[in-house]
N, CA, C and O atoms as a Tinker XYZ file with bonds, in Angstrom:
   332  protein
     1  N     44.514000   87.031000  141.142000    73     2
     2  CA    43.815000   86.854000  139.889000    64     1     3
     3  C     44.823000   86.698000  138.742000    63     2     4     5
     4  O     44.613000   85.947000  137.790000    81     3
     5  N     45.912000   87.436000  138.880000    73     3     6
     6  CA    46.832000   87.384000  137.158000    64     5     7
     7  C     47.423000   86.319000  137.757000    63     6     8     9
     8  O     47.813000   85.551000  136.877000    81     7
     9  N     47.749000   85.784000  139.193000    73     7    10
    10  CA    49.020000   84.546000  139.480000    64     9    11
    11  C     47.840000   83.098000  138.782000    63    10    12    13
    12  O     47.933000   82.251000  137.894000    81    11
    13  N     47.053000   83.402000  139.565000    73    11    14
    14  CA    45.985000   81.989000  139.038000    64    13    15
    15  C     45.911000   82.298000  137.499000    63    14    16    17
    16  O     46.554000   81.355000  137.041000    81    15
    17  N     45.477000   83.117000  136.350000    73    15    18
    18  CA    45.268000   83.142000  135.386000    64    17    19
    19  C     47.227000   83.196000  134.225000    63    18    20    21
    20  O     47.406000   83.262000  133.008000    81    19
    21  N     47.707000   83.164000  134.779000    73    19    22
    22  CA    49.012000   82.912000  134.518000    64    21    23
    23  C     49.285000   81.182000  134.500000    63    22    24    25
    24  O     49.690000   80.413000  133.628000    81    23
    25  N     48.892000   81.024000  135.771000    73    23    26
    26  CA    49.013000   79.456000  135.841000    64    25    27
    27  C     47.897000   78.606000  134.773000    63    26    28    29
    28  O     47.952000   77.464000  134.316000    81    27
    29  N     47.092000   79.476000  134.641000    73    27    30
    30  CA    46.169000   77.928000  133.641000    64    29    31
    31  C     47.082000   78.367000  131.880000    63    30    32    33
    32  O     46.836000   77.844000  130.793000    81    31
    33  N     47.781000   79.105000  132.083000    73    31    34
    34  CA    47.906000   80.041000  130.635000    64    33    35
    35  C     49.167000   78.391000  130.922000    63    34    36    37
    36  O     49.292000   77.645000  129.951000    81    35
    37  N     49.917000   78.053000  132.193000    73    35    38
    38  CA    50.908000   76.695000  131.999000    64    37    39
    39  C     50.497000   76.362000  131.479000    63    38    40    41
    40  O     50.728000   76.152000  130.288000    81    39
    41  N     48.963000   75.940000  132.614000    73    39    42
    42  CA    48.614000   74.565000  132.061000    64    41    43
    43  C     48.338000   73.980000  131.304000    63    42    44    45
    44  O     48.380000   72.763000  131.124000    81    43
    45  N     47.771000   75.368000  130.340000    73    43    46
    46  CA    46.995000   75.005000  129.087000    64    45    47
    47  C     48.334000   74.425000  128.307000    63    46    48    49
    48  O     48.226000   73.374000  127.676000    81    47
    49  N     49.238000   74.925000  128.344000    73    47    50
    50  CA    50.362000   74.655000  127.586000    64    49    51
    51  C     51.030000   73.171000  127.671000    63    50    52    53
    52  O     51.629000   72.717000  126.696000    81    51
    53  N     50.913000   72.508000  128.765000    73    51    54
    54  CA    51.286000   71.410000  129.240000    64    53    55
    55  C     50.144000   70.813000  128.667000    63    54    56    57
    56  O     50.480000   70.008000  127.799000    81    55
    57  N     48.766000   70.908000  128.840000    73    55    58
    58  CA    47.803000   69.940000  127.860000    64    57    59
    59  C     47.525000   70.025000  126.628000    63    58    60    61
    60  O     47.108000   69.115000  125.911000    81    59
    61  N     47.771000   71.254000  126.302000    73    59    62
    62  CA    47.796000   71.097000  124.571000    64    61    63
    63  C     49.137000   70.359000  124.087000    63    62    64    65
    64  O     49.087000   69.593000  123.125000    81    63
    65  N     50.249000   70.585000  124.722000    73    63    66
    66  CA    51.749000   69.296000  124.445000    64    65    67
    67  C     51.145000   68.107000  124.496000    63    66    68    69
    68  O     50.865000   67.449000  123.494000    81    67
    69  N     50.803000   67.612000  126.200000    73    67    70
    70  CA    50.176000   66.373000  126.172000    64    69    71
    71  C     49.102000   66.240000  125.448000    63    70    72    73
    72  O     48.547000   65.189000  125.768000    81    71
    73  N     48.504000   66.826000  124.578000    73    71    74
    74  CA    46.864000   66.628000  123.915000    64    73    75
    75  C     45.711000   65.778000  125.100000    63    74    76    77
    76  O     44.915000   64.859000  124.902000    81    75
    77  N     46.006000   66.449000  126.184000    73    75    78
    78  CA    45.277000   65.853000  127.284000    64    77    79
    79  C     44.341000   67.262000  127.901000    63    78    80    81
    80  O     44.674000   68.444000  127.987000    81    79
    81  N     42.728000   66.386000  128.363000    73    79    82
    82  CA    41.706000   67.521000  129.137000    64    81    83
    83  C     41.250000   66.473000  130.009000    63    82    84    85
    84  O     40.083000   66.608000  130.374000    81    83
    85  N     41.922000   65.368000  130.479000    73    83    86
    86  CA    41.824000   64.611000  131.310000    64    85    87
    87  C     42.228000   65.399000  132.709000    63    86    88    89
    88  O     43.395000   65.658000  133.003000    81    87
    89  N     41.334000   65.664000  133.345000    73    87    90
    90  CA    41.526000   66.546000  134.956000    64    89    91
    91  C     42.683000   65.700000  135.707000    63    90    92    93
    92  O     43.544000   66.328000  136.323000    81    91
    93  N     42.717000   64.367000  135.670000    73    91    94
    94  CA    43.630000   63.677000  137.344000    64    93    95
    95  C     45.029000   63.462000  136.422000    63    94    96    97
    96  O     46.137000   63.818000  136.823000    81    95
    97  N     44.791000   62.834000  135.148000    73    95    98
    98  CA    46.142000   63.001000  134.305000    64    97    99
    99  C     47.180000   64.010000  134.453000    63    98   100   101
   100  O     48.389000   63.921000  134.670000    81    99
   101  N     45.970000   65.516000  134.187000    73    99   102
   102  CA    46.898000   66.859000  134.054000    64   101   103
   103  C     47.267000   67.280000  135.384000    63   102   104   105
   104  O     48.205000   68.061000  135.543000    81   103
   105  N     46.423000   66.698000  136.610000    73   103   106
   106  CA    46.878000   66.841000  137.881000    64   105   107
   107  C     48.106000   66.320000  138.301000    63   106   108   109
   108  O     48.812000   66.944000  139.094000    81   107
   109  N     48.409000   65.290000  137.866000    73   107   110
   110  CA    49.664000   64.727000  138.041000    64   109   111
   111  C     50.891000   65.094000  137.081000    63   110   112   113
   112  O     52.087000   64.839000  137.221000    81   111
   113  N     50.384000   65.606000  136.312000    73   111   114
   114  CA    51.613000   65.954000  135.366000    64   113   115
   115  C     51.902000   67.926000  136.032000    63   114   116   117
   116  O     52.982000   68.396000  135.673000    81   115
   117  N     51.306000   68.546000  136.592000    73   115   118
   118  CA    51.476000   70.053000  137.129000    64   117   119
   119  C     51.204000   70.720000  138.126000    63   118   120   121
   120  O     51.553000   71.865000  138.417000    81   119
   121  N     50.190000   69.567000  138.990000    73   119   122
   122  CA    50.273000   70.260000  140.794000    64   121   123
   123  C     51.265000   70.797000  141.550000    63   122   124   125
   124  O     51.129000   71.828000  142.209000    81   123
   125  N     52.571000   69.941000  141.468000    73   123   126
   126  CA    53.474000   70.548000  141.933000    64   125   127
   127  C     54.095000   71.514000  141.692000    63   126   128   129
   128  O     54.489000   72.112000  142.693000    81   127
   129  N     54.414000   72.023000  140.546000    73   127   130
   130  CA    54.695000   72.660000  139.570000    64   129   131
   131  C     53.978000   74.125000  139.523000    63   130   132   133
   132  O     54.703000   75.119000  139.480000    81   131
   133  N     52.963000   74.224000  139.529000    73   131   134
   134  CA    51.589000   75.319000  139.470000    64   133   135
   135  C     51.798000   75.466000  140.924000    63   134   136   137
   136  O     52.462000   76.472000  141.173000    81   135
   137  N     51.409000   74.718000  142.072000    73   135   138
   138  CA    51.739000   75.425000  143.358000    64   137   139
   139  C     53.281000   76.047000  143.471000    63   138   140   141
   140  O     53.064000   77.200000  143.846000    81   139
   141  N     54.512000   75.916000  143.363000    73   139   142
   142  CA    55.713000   76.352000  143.893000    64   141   143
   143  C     56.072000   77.678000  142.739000    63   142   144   145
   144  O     56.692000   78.693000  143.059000    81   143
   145  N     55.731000   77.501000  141.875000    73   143   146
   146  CA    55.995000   78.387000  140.880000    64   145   147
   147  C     54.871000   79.501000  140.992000    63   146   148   149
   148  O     55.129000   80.701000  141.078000    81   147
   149  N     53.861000   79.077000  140.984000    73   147   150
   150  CA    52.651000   80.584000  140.950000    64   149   151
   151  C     52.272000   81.025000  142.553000    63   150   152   153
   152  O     51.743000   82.066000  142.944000    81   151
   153  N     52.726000   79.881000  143.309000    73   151   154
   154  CA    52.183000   80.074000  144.823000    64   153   155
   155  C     50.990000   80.197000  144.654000    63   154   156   157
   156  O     50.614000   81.365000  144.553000    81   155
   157  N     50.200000   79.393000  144.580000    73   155   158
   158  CA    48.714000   78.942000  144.978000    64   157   159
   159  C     48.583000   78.029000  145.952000    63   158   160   161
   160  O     49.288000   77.140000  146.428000    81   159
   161  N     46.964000   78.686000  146.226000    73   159   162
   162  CA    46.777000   77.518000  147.179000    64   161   163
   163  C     46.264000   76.421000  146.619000    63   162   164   165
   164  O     45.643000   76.666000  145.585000    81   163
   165  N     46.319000   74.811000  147.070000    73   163   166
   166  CA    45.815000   73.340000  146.408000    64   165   167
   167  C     44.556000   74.086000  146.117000    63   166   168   169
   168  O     44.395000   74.423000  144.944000    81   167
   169  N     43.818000   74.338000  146.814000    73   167   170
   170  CA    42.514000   74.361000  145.855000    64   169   171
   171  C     42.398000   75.460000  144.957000    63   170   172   173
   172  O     41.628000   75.153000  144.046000    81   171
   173  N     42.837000   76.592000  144.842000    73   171   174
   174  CA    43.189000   77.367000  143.663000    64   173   175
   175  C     43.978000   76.493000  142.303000    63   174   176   177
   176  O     43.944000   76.418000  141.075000    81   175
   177  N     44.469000   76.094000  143.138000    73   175   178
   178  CA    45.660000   74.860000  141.886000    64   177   179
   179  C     44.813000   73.863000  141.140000    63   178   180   181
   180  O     45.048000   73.595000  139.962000    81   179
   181  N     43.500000   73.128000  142.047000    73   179   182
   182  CA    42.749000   72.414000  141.371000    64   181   183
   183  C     41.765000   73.183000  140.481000    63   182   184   185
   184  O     41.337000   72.779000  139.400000    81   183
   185  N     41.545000   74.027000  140.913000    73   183   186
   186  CA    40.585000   74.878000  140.276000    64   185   187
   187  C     40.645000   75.560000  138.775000    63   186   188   189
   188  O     39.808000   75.824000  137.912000    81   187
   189  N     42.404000   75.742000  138.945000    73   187   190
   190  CA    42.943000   76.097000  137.428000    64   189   191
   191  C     42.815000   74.719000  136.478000    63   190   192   193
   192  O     42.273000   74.496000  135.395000    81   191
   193  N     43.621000   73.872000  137.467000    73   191   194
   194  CA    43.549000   72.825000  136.315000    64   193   195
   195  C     41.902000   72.720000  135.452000    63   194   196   197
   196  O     41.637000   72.891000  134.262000    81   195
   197  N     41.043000   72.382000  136.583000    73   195   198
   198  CA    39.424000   72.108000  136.111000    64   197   199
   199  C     39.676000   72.777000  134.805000    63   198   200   201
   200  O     39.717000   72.178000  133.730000    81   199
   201  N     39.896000   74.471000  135.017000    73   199   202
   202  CA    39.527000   75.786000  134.000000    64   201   203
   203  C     39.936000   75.234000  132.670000    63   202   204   205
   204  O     39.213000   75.071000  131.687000    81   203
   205  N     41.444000   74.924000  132.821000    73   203   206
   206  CA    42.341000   74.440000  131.750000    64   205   207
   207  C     41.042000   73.712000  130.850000    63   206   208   209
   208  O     40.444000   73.887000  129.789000    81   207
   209  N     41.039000   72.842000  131.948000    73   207   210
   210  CA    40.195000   71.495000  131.096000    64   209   211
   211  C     39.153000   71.309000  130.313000    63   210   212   213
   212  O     38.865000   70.401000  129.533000    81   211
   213  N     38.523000   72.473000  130.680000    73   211   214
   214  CA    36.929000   72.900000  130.415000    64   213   215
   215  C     37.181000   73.729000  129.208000    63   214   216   217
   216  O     36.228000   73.933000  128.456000    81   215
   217  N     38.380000   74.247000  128.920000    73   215   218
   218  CA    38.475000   75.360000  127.888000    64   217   219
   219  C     38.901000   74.445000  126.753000    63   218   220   221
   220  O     38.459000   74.335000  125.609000    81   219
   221  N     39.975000   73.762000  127.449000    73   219   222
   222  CA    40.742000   72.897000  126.111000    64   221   223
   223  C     39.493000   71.720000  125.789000    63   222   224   225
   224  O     39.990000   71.163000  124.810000    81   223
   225  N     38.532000   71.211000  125.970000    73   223   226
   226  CA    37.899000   70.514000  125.769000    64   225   227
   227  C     36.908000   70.911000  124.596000    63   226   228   229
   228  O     36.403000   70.250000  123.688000    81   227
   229  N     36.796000   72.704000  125.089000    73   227   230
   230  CA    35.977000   72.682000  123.745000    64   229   231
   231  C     36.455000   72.441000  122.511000    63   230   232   233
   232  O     35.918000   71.754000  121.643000    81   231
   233  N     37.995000   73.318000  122.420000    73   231   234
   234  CA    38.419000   72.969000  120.862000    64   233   235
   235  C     40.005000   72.526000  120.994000    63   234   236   237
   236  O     41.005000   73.182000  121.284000    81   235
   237  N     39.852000   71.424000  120.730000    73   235   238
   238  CA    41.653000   70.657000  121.293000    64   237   239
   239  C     42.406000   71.113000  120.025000    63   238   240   241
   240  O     43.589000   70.777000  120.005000    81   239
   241  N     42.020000   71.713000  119.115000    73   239   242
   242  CA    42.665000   72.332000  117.948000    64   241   243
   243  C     43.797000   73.622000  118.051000    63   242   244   245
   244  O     44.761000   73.903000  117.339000    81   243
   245  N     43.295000   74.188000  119.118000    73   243   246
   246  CA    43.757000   75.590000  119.711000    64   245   247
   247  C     44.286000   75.125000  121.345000    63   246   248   249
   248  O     43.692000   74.327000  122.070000    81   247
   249  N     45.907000   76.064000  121.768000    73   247   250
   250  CA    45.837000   76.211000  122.915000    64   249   251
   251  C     45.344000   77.075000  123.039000    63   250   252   253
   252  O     45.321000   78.102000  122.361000    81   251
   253  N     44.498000   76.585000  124.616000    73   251   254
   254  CA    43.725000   77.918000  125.645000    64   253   255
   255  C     44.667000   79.029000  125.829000    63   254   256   257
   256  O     45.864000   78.769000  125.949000    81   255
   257  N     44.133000   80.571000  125.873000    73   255   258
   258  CA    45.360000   81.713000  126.152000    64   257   259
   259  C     43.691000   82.398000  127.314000    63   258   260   261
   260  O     42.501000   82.556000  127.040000    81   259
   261  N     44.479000   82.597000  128.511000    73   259   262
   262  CA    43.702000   83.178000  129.366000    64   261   263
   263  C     44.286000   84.434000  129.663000    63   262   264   265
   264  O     45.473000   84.754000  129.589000    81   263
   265  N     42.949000   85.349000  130.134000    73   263   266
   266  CA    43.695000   86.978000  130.067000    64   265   267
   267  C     43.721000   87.269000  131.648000    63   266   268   269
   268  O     42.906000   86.915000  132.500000    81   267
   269  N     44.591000   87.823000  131.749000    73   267   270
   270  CA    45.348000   88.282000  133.056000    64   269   271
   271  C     44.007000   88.715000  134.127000    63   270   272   273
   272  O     43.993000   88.161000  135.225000    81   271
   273  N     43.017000   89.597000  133.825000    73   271   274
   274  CA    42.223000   89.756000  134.458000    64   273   275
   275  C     41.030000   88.807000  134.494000    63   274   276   277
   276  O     40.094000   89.234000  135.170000    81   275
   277  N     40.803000   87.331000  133.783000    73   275   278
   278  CA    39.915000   87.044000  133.703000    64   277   279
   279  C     39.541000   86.298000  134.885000    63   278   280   281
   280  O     40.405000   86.206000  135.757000    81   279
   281  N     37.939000   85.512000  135.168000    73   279   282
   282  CA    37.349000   85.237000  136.111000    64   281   283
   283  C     38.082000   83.805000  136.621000    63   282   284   285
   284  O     38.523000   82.902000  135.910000    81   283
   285  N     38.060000   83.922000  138.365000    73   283   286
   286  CA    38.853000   83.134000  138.857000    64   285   287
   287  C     37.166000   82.151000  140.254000    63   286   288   289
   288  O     36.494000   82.826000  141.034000    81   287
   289  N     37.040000   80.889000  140.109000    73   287   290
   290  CA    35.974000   80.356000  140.125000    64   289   291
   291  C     36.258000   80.287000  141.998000    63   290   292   293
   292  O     36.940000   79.461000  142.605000    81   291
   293  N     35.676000   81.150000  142.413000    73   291   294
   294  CA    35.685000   80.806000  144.419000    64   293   295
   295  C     34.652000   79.752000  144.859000    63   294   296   297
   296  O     33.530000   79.452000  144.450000    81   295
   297  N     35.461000   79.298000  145.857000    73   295   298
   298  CA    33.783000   78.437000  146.584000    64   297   299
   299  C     34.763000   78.739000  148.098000    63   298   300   301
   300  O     35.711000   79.418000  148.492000    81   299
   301  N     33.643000   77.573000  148.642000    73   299   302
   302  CA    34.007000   77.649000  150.377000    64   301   303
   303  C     35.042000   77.553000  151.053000    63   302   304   305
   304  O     35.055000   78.035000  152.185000    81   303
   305  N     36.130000   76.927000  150.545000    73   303   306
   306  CA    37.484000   76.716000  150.139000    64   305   307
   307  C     38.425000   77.619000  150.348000    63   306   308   309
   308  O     39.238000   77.766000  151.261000    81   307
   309  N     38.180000   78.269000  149.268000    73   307   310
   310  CA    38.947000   79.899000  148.808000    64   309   311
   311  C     38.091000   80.778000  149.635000    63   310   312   313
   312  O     38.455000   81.241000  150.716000    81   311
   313  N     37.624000   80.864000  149.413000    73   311   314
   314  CA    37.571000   82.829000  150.365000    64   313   315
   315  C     36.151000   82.192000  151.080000    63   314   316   317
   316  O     35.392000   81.299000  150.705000    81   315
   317  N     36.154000   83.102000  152.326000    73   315   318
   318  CA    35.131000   83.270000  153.018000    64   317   319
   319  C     34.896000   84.761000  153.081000    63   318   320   321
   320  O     35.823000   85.498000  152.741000    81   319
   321  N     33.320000   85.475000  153.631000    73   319   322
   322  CA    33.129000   86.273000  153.327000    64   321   323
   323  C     33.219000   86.328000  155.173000    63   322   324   325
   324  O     33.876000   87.345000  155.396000    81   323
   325  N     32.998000   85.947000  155.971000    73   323   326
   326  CA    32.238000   86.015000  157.436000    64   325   327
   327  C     34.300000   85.589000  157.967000    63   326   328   329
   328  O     35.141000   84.897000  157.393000    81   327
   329  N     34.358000   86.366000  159.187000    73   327   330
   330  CA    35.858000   86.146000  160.053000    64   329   331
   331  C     35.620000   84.385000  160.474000    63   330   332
   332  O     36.480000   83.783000  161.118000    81   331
């Protein structure tokens, strides 16, 4: 939870530089980057970016600042509940 919420705290930083909430743009400018550095998994990695995007979209005036404990979005992907 703080490695993923650390990483959008990049990303946000990399799209408020680029003034970009373009999802495949910011994908290419920090996938690699966000996986080797925070150790995520790709779909945790896509998942931040989305977050980034969705936050900076509301007000491109402000960078996004995400808090260490905040909510991290699972699907089928990321965690299973069943072995």
């Amino acid at each position: 939870m703080e490695r993923f919420n650390s990483a959008c705290d990049g990303i946000a930083e990399v799209a408020f530089r680029e003034k970009t909430a373009n999802k495949l743009r910011l994908q290419r400018l920090v996938y690699g980057e966000i996986r080797a550095r925070f150790g995520l998994s790709s779909q945790l990695a896509i998942r931040a970016i989305s977050k980034v995007c969705e936050a900076y979209k509301r007000d491109k005036t402000i960078r996004p600042r995400f808090r260490p404990h905040g909510a991290v979005p699972y699907d089928q992907r990321i965690m299973s509940l069943c072995p």
